[in-house]
C-alpha positions in Angstrom: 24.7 54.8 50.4 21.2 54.8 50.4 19.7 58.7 50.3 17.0 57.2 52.9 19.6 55.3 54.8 19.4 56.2 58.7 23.1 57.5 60.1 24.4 55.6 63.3 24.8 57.9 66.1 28.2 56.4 67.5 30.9 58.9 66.4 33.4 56.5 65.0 30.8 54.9 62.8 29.6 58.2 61.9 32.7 59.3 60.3 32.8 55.8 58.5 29.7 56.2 57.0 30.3 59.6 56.0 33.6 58.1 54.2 31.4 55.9 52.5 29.6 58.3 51.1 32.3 60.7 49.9 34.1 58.0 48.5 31.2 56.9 46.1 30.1 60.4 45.7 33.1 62.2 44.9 34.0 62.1 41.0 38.0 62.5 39.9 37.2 66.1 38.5 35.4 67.1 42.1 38.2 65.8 44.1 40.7 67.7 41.9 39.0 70.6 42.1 38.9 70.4 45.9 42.9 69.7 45.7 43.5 72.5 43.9 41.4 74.9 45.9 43.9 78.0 46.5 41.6 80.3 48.8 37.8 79.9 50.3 36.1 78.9 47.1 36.5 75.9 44.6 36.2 76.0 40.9 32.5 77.5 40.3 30.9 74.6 38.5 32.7 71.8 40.7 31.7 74.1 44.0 27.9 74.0 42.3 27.6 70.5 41.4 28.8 69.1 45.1 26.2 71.3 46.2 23.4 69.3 44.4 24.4 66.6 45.6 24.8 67.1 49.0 21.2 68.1 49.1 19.9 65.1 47.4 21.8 63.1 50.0 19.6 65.7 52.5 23.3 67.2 53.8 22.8 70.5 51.5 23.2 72.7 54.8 24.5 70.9 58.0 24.4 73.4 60.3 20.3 74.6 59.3 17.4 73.3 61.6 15.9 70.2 60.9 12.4 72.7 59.6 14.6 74.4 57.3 16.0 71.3 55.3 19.4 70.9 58.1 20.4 67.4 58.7 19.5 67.3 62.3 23.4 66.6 63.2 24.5 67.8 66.5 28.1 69.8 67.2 30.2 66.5 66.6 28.9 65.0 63.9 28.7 68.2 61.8 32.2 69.1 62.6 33.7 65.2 61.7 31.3 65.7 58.6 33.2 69.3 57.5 36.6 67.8 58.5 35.7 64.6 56.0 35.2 66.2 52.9 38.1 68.5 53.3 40.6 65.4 53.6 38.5 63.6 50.7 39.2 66.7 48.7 35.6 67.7 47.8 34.7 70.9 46.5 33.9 73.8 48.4 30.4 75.0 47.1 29.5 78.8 47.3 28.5 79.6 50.8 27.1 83.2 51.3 23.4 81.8 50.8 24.2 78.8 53.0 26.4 80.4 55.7 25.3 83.9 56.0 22.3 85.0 54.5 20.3 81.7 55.4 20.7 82.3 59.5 19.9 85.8 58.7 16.5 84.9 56.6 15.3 82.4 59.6 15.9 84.9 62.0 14.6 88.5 60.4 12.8 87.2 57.1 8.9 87.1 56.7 7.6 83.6 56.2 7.3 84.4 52.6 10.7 85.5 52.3 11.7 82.4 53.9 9.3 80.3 51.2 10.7 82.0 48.3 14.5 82.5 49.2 15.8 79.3 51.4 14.9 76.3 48.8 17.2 77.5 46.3 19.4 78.5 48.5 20.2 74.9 49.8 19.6 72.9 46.6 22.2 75.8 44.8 19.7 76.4 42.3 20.3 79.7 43.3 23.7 81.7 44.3 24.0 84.3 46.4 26.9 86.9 47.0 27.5 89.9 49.5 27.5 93.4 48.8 28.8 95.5 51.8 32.2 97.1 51.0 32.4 100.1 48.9 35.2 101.8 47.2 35.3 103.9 50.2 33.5 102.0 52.6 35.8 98.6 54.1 36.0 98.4 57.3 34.6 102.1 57.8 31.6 100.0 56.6 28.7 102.4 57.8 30.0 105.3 56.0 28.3 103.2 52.9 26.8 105.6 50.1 24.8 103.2 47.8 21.6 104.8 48.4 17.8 103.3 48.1 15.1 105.5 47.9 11.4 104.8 47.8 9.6 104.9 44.4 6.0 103.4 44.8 6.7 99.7 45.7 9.6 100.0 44.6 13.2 100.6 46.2 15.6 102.6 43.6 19.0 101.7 43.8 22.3 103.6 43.1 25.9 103.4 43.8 28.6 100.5 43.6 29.9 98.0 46.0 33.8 96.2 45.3 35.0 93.2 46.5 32.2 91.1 45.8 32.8 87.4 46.1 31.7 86.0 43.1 29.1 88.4 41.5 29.9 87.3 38.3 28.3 84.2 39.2 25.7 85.1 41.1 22.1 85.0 40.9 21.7 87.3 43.7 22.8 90.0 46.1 22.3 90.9 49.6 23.0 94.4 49.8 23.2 97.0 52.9 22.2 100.2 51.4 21.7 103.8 52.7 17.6 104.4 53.2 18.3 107.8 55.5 20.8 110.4 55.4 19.2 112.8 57.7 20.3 110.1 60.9 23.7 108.7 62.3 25.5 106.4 59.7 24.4 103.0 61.3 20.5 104.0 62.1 20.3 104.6 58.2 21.1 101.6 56.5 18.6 98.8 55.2 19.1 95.3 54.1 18.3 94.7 50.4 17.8 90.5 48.4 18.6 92.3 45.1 18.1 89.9 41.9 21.1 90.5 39.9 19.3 90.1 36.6 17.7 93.5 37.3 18.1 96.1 34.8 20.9 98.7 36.0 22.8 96.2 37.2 27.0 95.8 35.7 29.4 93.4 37.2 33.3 93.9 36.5 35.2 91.0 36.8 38.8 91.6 38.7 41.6 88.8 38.5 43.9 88.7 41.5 47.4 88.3 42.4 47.1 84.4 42.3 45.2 84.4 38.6 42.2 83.6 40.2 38.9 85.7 39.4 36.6 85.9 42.4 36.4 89.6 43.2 34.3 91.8 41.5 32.7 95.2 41.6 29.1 95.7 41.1 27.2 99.0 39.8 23.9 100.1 40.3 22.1 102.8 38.2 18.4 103.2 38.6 18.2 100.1 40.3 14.3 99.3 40.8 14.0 96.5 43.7 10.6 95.9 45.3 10.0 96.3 48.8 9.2 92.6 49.5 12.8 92.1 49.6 13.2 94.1 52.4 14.9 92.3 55.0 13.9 93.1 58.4 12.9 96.6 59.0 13.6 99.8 57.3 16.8 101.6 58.2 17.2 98.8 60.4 19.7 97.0 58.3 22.9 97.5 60.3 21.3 95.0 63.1 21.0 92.0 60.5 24.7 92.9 59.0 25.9 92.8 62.3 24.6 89.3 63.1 25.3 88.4 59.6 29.2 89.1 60.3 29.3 87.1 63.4 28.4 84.3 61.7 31.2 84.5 58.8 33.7 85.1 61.1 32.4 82.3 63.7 30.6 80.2 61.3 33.6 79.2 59.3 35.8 75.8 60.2 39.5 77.8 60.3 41.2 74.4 61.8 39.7 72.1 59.3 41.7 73.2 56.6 44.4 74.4 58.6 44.8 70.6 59.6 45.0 69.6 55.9 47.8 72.8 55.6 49.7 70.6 58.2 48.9 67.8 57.2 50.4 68.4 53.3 53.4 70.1 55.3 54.1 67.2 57.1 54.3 65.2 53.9 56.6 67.3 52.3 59.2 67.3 55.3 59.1 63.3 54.7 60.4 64.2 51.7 64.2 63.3 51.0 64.8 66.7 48.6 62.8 68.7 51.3 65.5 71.6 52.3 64.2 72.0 55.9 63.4 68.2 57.0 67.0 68.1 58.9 65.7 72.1 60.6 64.9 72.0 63.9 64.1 75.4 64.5 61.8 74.8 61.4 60.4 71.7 63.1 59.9 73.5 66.5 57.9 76.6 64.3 55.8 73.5 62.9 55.3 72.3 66.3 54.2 75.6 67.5 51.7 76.1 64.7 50.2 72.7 65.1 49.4 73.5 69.5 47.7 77.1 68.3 46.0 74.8 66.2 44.9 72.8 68.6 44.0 75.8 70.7 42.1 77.4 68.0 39.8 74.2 67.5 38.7 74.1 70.8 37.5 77.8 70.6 35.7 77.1 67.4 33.8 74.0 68.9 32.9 76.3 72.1 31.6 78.9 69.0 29.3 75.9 67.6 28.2 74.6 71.0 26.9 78.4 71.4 25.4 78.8 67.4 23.5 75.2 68.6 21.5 76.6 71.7 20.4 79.4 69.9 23.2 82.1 71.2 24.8 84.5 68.9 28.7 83.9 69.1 29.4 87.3 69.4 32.9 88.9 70.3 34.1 84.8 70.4 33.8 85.2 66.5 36.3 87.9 66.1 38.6 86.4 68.0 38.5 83.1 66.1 38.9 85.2 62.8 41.9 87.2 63.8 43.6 83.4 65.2 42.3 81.4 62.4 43.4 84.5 59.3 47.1 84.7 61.1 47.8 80.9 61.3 46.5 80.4 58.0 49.2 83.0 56.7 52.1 81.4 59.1 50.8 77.6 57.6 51.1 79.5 53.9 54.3 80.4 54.6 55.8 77.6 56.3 54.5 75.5 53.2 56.3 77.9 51.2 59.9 77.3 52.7 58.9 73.4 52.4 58.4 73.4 49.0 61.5 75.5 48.2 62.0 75.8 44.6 58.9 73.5 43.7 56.9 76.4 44.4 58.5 78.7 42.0 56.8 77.6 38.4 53.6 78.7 37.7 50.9 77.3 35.7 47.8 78.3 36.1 45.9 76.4 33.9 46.9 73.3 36.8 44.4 74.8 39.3 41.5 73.7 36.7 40.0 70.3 37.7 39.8 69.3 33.9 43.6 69.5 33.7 45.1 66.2 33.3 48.2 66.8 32.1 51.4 67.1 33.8 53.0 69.8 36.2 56.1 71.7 36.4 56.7 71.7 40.1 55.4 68.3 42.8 52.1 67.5 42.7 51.7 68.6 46.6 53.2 72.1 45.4 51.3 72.6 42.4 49.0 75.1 44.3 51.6 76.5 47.2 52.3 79.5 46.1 48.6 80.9 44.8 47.5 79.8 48.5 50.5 82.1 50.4 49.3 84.9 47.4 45.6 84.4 48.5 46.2 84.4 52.4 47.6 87.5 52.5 44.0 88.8 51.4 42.7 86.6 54.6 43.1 89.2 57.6 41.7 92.1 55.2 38.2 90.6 54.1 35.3 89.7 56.3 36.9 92.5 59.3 40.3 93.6 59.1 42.6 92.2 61.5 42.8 95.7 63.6 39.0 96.1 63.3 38.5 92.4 65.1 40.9 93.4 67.6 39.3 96.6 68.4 36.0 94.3 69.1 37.7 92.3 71.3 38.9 95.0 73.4 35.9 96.2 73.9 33.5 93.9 74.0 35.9 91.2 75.9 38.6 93.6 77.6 36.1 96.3 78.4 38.4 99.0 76.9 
């Protein structure tokens, strides 16, 4: 399809034109590196390379204003895009810059902030990750201790943050750090764009349960950051994370790929050497999960109708995160007893998209057990499970 080429409205046609699209676009080594995906993120390279091309196509950031280089799309559309490419198996590129700090520029940044940072954040010429938790600060987040402290035009930066989604990647950090001690945690924080080839600056790799490396931990000694990068005001910062957060937990599509969970569980039951295709009590939990499903998606649409006329999805968010996080676990571990034995060898050097040889266990199991490894991370990051709830009390409940 033609870059230029005008998409038809009509929803059905939409859908097949997106088809068309994926199907010429996507390579053999993108589409195995979106099938063996085992958590949020896709092989680094593959994740990259889709991005390019989606924003040569002019679909680099779906969900973006029309000004800012979005597509224009409206609720529909974007969601039958998203829901596309994860049953065509393309990669998943590396959203912070896309999905949370780009909302988060348009709203707080200066128009030269917006000049310099959103280009390469769409085209992913430039990579972004987030640096919030600390080795004591998770979901306590405002008891944060990296500290920034003024030096001429110059911010200078020290202290460490962990779990950093691909850092060692990463061209660049957005970074909540501690501008005032002398006021209540959350009134002393600022919001820092921190180029991560600044002097002072270590990543350490960790590798996870599942063999994957996508965590990191990040130190900063003598940091020197200037100013500009500010985003939004001084000691301010807690107001952008806060916004930011709503949109990871609302801004992501849980039923998308919990869909394609069922969808891969449904075609291993069809199987004749499936161990629980004759269960019915395992066919009536699979029927269970597939209505929550259901459920979940229409909470997510409501989420995007909001994010469309300019609301911010607030408490909905949390809700959607604590839902989508739990099912996600019960689909990892329904796959699990589908797959039986399959799941039991492990090769790791399968998950890479340049593997081409063959695999120990069914090709549909090849990646089941370093997904149920990798969900059990899901209600911890982003907002623990008990730290969503407690917003929904509150903020829904009134408690």
């Amino acid at each position: 399809m033609n870059a230029s080429s005008p998409l038809p409205t009509d929803s059905d046609a939409f859908r097949v034109a997106v088809r068309d699209f994926l199907s010429e676009a996507l390579t053999p080594e993108l589409i195995r590196a979106g099938e063996r995906t085992t958590s949020v993120f896709s092989d680094f390279e593959a994740g990259r390379q889709w991005q390019s091309i989606l924003h040569q196509r002019g679909w680099g950031a779906p969900d973006w204003p029309l000004e800012y280089g979005g597509t224009g799309w409206d609720i529909q559309q974007r969601y039958i895009f998203q829901e596309e490419c994860r049953q065509a198996n393309a990669p998943t590129p590396v959203m912070m810059g896309i999905q949370m700090l780009g909302p988060m520029l348009m709203h707080f940044g200066t128009p030269s902030q917006k000049e310099r940072f959103l280009p390469g954040i769409i085209s992913g010429e430039n990579v972004w990750c987030q640096g919030y938790s600390e080795p004591g600060s998770g979901s306590d987040l405002a008891s944060l201790k990296t500290t920034a402290d003024h030096d001429g035009d110059d911010f200078v930066v020290n202290g460490t943050k962990i779990w950093t989604s691909m850092a060692h990647y990463s061209d660049w950090i957005f970074c909540l750090v501690r501008t005032d001690k002398a006021v209540k945690p959350q009134a002393g924080i600022s919001f820092l764009l921190i180029d991560m080839a600044t002097p002072g600056i270590t990543v350490k790799p960790f590798t996870s349960l599942d063999g994957e490396v996508e965590q990191c931990q990040v130190f900063f000694e003598d940091v020197r950051v200037p100013t500009a990068n500010l985003l939004g005001e001084e000691n301010q910062g807690w107001t952008v994370a806060k916004s930011l957060l709503e949109f990871e937990r609302g801004g992501q599509h849980f039923t998308i790929d919990l869909k394609k969970q069922l969808s891969k569980m449904q075609h291993m039951m069809s199987s004749e050497t499936c161990r629980v295709t004759a269960d019915p009590t395992f066919a009536y939990r699979v029927a269970e999960t597939q209505i929550d499903v259901m459920a979940l998606e229409q909470t997510e649409l409501r989420i995007k109708g909001s994010l469309t006329a300019g609301d911010n999805p607030g408490a909905l968010s949390s809700l959607v995160k604590v839902s989508g996080t739990e099912l996600g676990q019960r689909c990892a571990e329904l796959l699990i007893e589908a797959a039986g034995q399959s799941a039991i060898p492990w090769q790791s050097e399968v998950l890479a998209p340049s593997y081409n040889g063959s695999t120990a266990a069914a090709s549909e199991s090849v990646t089941t057990m370093a997904e149920y490894i990798n969900s059990r991370a899901t209600t911890i990051y982003g907002g623990t499970a008990e730290i969503q709830r407690s917003i929904i009390a509150k903020h829904v409940l009134g408690l």
